[in-house]
Structure formats: structure tokens, C-alpha cells
Backbone as a ProteinNet text record, in pm:
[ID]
protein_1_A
[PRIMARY]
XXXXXXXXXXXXXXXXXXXXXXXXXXXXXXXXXXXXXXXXXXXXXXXXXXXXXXXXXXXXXXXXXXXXXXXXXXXXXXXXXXXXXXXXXXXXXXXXXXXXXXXXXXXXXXXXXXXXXXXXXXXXXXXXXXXXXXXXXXXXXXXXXXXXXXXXXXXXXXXXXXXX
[TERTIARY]
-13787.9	-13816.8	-13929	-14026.8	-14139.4	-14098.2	-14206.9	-14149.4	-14203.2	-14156.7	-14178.2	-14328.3	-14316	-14497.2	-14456.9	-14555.1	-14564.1	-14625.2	-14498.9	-14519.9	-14556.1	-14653.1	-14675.5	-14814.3	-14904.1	-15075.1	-15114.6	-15244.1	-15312.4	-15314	-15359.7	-15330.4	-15229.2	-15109.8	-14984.7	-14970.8	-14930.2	-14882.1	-14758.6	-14695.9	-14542.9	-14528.2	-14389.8	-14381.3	-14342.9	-14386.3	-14309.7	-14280.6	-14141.4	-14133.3	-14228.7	-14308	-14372.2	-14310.2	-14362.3	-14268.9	-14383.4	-14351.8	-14483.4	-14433.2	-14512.9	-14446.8	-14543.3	-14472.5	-14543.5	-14693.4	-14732	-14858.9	-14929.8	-14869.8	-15043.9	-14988.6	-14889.2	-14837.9	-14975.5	-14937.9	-15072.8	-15219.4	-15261.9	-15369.9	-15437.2	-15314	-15358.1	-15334.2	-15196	-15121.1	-15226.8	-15145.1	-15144.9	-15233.1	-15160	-15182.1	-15280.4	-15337	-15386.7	-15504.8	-15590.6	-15704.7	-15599.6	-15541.3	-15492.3	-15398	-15335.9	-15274.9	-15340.4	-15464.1	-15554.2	-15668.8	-15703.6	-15722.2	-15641.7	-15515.3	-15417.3	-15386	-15445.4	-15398.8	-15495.9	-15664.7	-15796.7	-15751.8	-15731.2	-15709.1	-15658.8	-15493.7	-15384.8	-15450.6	-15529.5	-15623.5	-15703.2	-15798.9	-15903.5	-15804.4	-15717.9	-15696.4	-15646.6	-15534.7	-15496.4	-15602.1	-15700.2	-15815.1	-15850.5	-15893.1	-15960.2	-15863.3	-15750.8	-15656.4	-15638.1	-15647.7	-15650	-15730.9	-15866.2	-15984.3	-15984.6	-15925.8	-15921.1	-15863.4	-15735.5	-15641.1	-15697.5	-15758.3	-15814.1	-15955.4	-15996.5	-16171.8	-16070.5	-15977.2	-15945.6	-15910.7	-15820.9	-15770.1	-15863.5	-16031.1	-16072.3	-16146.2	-16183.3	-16283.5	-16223.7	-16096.5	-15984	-15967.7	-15980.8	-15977.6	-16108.7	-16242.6	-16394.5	-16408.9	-16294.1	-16370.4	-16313.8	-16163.7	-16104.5	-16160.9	-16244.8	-16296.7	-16486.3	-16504.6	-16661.4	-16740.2	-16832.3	-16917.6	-17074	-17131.5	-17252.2	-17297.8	-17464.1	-17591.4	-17577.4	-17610	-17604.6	-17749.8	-17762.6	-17914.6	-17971	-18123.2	-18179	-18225.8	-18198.7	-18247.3	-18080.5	-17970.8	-17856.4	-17803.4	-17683.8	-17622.4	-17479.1	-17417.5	-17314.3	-17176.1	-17057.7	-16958.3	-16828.8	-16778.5	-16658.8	-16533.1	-16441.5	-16355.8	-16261.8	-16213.3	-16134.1	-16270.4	-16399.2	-16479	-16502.2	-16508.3	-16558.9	-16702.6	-16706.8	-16903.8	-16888.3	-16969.9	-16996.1	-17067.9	-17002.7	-17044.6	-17166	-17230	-17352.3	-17253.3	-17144.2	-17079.4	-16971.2	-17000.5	-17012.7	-16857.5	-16771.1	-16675	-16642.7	-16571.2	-16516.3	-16472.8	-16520.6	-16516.9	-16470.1	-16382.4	-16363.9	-16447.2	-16513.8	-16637.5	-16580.4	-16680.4	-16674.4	-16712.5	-16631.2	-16636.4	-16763.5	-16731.6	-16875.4	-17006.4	-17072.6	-17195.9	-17290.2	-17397.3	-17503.4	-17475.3	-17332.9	-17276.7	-17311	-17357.5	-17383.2	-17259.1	-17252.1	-17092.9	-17161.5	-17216.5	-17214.6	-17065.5	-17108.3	-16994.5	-16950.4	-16852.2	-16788.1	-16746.7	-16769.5	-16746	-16869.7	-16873.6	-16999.5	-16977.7	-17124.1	-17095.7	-17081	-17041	-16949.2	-16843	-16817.1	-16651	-16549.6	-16626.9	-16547.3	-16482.6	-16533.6	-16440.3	-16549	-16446.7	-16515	-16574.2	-16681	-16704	-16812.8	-16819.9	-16915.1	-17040.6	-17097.2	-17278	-17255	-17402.3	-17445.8	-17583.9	-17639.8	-17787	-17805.4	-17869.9	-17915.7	-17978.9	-17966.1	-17992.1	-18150.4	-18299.3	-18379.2	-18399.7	-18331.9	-18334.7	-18310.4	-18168.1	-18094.5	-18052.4	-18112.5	-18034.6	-17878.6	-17841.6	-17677.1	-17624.5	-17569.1	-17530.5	-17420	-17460.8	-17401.5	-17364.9	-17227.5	-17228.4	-17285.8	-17312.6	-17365.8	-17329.7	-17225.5	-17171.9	-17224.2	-17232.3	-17269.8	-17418.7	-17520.6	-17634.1	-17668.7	-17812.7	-17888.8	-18020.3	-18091.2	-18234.7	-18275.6	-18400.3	-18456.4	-18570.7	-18546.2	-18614.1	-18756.6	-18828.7	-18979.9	-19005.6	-18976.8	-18993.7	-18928.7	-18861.3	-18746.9	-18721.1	-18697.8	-18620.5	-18474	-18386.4	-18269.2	-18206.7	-18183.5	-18095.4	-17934.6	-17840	-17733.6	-17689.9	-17531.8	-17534	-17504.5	-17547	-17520.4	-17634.2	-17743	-17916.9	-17959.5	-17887	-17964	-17929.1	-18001.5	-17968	-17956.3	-17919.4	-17913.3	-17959.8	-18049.3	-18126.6	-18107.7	-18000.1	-17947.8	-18075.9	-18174.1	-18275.7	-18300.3	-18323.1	-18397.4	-18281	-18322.3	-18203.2	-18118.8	-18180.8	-18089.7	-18107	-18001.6	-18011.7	-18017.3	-18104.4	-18243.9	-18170.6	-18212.7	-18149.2	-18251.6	-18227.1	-18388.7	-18355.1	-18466.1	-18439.8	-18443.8	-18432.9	-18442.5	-18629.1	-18670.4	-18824.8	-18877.6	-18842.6	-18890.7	-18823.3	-18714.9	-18678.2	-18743.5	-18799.6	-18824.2	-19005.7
6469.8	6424.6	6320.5	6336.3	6233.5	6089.2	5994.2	5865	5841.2	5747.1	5720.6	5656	5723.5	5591.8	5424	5371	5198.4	5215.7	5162.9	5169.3	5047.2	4945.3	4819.6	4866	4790.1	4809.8	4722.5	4762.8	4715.2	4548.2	4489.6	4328.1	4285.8	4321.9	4282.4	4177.3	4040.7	3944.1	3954.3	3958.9	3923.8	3737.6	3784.4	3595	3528.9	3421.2	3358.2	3221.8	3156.2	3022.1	2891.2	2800.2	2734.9	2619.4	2549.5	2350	2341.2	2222.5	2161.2	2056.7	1945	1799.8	1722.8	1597.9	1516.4	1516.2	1491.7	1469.4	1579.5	1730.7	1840.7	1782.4	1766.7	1770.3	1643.4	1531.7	1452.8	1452.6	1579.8	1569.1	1670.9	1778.2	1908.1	1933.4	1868.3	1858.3	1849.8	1842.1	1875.5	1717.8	1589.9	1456.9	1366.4	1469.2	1433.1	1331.2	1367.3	1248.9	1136.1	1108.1	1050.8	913.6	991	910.4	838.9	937.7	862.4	771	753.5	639.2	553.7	549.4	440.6	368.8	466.2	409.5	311.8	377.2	271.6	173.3	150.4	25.9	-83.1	-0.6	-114.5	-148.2	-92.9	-124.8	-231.3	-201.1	-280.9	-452.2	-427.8	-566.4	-623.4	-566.6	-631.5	-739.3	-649.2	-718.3	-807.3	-750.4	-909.9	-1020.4	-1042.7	-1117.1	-1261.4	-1134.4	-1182.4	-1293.2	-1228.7	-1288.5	-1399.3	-1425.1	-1502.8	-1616.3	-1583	-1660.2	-1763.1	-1685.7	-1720	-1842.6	-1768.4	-1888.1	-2007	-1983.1	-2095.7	-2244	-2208	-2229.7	-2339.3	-2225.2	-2307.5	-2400.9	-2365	-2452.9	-2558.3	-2524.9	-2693	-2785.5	-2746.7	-2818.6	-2862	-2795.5	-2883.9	-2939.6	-2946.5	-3044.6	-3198.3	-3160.7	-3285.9	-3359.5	-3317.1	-3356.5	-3370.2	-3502.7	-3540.2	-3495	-3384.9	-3345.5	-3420.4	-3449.9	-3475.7	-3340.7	-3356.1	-3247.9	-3139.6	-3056.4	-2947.8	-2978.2	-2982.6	-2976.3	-2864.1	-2893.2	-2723	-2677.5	-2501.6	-2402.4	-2392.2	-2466.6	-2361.6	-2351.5	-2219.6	-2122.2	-2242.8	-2235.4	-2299.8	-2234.5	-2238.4	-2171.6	-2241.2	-2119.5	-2134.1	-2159.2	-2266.6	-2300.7	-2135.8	-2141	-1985.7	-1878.6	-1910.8	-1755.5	-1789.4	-1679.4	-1622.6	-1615.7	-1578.6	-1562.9	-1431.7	-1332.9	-1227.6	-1328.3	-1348.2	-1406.8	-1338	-1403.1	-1284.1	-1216.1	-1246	-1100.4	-965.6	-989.8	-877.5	-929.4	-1019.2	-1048.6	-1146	-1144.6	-1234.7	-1319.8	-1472.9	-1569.8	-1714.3	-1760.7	-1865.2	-1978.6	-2012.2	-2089.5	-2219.2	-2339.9	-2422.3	-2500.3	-2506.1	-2533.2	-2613.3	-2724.5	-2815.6	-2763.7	-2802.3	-2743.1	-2818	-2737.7	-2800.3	-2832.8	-2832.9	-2805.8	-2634.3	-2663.3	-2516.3	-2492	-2398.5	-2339.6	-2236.9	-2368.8	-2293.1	-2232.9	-2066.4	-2031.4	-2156.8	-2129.6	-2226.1	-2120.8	-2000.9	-1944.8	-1895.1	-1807.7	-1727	-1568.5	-1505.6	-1389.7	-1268.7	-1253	-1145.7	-1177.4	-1272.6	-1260.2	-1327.5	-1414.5	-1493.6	-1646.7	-1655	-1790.8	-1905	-2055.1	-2139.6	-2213	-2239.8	-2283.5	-2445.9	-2478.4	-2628.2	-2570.6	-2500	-2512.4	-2350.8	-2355.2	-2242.2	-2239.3	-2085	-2091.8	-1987.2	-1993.2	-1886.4	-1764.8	-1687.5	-1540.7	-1527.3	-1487.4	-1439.7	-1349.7	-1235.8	-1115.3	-1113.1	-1193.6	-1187.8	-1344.6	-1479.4	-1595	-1681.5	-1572.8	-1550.7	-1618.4	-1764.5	-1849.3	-1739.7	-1761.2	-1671.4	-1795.8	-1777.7	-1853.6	-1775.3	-1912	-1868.1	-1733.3	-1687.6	-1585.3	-1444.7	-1487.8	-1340.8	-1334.6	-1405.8	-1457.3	-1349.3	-1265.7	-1202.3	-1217.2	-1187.3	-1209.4	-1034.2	-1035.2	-888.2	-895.2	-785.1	-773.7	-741.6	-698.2	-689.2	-816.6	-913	-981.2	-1134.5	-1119.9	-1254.6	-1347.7	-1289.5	-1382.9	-1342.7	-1481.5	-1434.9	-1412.8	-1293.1	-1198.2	-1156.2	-1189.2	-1164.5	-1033.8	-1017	-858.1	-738.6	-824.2	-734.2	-650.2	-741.4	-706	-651.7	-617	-572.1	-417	-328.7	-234.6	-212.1	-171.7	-134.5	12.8	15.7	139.6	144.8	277.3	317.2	476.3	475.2	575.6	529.8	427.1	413.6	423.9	336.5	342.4	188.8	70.9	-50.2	-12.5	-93.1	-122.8	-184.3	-224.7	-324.1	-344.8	-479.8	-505.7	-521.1	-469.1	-466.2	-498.4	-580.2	-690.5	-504	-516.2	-379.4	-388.8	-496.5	-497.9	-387.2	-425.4	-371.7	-242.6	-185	-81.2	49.1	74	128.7	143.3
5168.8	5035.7	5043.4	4940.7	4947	4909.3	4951.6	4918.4	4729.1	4731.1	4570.6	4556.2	4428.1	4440.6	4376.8	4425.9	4389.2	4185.2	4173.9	4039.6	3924.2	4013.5	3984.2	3992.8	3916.8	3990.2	4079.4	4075.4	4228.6	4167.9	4066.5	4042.4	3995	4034.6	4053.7	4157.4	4130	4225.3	4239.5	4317.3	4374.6	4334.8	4268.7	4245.3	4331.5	4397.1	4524.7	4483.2	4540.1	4478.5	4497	4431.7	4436.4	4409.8	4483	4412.6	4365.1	4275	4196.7	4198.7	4236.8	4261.4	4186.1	4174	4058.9	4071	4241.7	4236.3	4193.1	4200.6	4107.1	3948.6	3911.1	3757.8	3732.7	3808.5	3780	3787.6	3885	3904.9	3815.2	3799.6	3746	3576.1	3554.8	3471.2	3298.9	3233.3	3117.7	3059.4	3093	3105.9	3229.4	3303.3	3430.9	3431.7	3344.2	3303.6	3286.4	3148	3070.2	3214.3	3306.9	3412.5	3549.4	3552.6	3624.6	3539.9	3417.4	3354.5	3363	3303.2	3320.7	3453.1	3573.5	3688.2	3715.8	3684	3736.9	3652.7	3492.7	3436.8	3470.5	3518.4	3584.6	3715.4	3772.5	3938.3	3878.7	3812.8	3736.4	3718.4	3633.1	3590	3688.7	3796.1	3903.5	3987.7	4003.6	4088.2	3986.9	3878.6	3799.8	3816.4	3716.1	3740.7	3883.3	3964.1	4119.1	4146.5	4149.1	4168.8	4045.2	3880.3	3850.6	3918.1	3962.2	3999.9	4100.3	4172.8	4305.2	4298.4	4227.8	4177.6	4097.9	4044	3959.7	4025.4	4146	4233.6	4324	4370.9	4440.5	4339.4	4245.5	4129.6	4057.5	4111.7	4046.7	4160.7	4294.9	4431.8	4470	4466.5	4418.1	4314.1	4188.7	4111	4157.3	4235.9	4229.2	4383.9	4455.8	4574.6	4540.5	4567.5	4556	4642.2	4666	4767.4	4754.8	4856.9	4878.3	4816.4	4763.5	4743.5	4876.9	4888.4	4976.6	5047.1	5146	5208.7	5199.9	5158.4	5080.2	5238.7	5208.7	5284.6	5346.6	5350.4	5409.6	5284	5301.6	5257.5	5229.4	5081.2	5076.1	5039.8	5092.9	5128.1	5033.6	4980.9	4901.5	5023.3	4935.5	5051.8	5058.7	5181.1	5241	5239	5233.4	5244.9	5394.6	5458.5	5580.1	5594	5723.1	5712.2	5822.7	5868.3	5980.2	6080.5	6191	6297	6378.2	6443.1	6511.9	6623.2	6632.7	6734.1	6650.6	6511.1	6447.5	6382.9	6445.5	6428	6231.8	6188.8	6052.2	6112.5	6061.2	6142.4	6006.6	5991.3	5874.8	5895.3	5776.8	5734.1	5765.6	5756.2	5692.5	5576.6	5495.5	5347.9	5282.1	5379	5346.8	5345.4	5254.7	5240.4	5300.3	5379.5	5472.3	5650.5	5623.7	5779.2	5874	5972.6	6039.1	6108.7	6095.3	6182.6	6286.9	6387.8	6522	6581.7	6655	6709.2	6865.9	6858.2	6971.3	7097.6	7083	7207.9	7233.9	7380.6	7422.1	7366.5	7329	7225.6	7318.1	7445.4	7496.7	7565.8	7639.2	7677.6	7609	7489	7360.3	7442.8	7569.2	7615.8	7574.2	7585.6	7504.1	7646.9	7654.5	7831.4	7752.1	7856.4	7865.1	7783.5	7904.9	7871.9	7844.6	7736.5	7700.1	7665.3	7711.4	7679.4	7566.2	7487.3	7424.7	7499.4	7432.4	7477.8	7431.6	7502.4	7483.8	7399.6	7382.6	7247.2	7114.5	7133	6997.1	6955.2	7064.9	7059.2	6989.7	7069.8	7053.1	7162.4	7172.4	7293	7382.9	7507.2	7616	7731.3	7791.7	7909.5	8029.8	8125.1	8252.2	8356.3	8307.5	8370.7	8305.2	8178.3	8074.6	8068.4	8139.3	8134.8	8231.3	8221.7	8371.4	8320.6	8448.8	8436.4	8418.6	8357.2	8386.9	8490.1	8535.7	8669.5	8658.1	8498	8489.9	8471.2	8339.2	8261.9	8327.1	8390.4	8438.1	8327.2	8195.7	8101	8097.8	8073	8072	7940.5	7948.9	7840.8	7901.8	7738.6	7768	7812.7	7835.3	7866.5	7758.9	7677.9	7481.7	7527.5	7522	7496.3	7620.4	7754.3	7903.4	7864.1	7955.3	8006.4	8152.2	8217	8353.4	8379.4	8484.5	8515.9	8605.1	8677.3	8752.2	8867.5	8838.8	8810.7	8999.2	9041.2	9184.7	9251	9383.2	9464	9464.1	9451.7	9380	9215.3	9143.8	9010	8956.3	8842.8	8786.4	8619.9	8639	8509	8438.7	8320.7	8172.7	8088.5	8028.1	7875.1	7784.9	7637.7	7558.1	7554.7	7529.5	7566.4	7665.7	7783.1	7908.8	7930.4	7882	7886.3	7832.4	7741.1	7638.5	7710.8
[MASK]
++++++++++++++++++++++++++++++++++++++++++++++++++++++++++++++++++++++++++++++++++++++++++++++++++++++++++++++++++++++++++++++++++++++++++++++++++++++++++++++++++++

């Protein structure tokens, strides 16, 4: 006996069970704009709010503290702001304005040592240990700014100058 024919057509889907969870109902949903507006808003004011809270805070603690004039040409710092250190690191300021906030460590092994020289390339204080000479040029560059050229048969240390 022959088999039966398929008596559905060719764009017939088979129904298979699907979950639908809040998140397509929200993204996809009927209300989906409507809930992702409401969400940036309540985002929106949170942060404002915040940041009110926050300036209020420090602008009620500078009014009640007398500062000297700021010395012109430096950068003056809100109390709690940070600054990007030259080792790439977030580093907490000092508040006072016109004060330099030299780093207190050396800018590759981070220890706090006696003496330090600046670095030739990038004059980023380096201790004596993180310090090399280059072997065209004989200035001393830290080991941020050397390369090492492994190419002969000893290996030669190079400012990025002399490398290139």
C-alpha cells in the first residue's frame, strides 16, 4: 500500500514551544520603546541627581575653607578628582591649587627609592635600577622608552630615537 501524501503545504511551519521572557516582551514587545525611554530617564536623573549631590558637597566644603589665588599656568583640582599619572595609572590629586603632584614612586617598578633621574624620552622619574644607557646615543633612558636589539651577537640597548 502507498504511503499517504503530506497534506500540509510546502510553507507550513511546525509549531515548536517558544519561551518569551520579559526581556524580548521589552525589547520587542508591544511597549518596547515606551520601557526603554523610561529606563534612559530613570538612568538620566540618577546620574544627574548624583553628580548634584556630589558638586554640592564639594562647593559647600570650598566655600567654608579660605584658599590662596591659584598660581597661573597650573591646572586646579576639585577636592576627591584624580588626575592620569604619566604611568597611565589614576592617581588621587591634590586638592590645593598650584601644588604639583609629583609622582613619589619610579614609573616602572612603582617603588618609592631616594634618588631619581628623569628619563631622556618621556621625563618620567625612573630609579637607578630602571635607568640604561643606549648604546648609539649614551643617554639614559628608562626601560618603558629602550628597546633591546637582539639582531648581533651581544645585545644593545636603544633609546626609540636610535632604533628606528
Amino acid at each position: 500500500m502507498p504511503k499517504r501524501s503530506y497534506p500540509f503545504s510546502e510553507s507550513f511551519s511546525s509549531q515548536y514551544k517558544v519561551h518569551v521572557g520579559l526581556k524580548e516582551i521589552n525589547n520587542c514587545g508591544v511597549f518596547g520603546l515606551k520601557y526603554k525611554q523610561e529606563i534612559y530617564e530613570k538612568t538620566k536623573s540618577l546620574l544627574f541627581n548624583g553628580t548634584k549631590a556630589v558638586m554640592g558637597r564639594i562647593w559647600k566644603a570650598d566655600e567654608e575653607e579660605k584658599r590662596p589665588d591659584p598660581v597661573p599656568g597650573h591646572q586646579t583640582l576639585l577636592r576627591g578628582q584624580t588626575i592620569i599619572g604619566l604611568d597611565g595609572r589614576l592617581k588621587k590629586a591634590d586638592a590645593d591649587p598650584g601644588c604639583a603632584a609629583a609622582p613619589s614612586a619610579c614609573c616602572v617598578c612603582q617603588r618609592v627609592s631616594g634618588s631619581r633621574r628623569p628619563c631622556s624620552q618621556c621625563e618620567r622619574p625612573a630609579c637607578p635600577v630602571c635607568v640604561q644607557q643606549c648604546s648609539v646615543c649614551s643617554e639614559r633612558i628608562c626601560s618603558l622608552c629602550s628597546v633591546t636589539d637582539y639582531s648581533e651577537r651581544y645585545e644593545r640597548v636603544l633609546c626609540c630615537g636610535c632604533s628606528s
